[in-house]
One Martini backbone bead per residue (centre of mass of N, CA, C, O) as a GRO file, in nm:
protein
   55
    1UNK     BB    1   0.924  -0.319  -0.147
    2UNK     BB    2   0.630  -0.154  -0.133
    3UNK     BB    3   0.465   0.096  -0.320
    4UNK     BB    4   0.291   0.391  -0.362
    5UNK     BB    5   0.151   0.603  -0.570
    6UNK     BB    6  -0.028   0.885  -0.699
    7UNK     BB    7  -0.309   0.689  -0.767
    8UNK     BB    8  -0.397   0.744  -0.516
    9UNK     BB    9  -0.761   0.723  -0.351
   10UNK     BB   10  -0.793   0.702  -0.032
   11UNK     BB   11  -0.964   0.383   0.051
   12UNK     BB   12  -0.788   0.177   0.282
   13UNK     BB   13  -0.775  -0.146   0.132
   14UNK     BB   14  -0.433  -0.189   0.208
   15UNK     BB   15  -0.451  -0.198   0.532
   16UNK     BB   16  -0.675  -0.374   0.567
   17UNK     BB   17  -0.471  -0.619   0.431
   18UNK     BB   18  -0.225  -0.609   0.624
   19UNK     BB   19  -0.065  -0.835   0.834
   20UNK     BB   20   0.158  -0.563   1.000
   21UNK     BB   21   0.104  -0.251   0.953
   22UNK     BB   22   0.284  -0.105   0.711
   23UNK     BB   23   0.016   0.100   0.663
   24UNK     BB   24  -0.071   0.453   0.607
   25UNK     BB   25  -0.178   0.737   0.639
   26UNK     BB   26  -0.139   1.008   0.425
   27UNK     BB   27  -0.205   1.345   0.302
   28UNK     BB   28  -0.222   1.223  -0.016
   29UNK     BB   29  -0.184   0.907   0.070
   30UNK     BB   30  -0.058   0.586   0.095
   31UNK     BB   31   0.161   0.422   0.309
   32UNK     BB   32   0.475   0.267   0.330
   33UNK     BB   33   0.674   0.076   0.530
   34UNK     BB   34   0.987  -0.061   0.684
   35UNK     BB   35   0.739  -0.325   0.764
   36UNK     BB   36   0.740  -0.474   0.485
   37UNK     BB   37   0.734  -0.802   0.345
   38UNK     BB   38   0.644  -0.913   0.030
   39UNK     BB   39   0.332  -1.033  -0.017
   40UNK     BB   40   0.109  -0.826  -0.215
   41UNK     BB   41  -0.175  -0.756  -0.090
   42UNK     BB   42  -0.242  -0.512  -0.142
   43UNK     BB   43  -0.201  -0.522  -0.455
   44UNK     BB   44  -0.458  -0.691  -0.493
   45UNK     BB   45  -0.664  -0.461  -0.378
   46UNK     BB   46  -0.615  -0.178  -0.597
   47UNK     BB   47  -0.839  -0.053  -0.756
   48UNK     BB   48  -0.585   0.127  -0.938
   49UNK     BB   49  -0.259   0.046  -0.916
   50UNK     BB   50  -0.061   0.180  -0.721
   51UNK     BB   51   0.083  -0.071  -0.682
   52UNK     BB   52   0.437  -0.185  -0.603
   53UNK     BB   53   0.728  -0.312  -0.673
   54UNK     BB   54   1.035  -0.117  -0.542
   55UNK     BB   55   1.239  -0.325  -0.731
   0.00000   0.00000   0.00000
């Protein structure tokens, strides 16, 4: 499953390209939930590379 870390800068990128909707806005950042499937698009879309595989 893929994470964000705290370089998120709610952005929405990573959303916007979900093919699950597996990512939601939190308070701080954008989370990942676990419906993410391990497809990677979110990390290639996030200008700032907040996104890796959490594996």
């Amino acid at each position: 499953m893929y994470v964000i870390n705290s370089d998120c800068i709610k952005c929405g990128a990573c959303a916007a390209v979900c093919p699950v909707g597996a990512i939601s806005e939190g308070d701080q950042q954008y989370i990942i939930d676990e419906q993410c499937i391990d497809c990677g698009s979110c990390a290639a879309v996030c200008p700032v590379g907040a996104i890796s595989s959490g594996e």
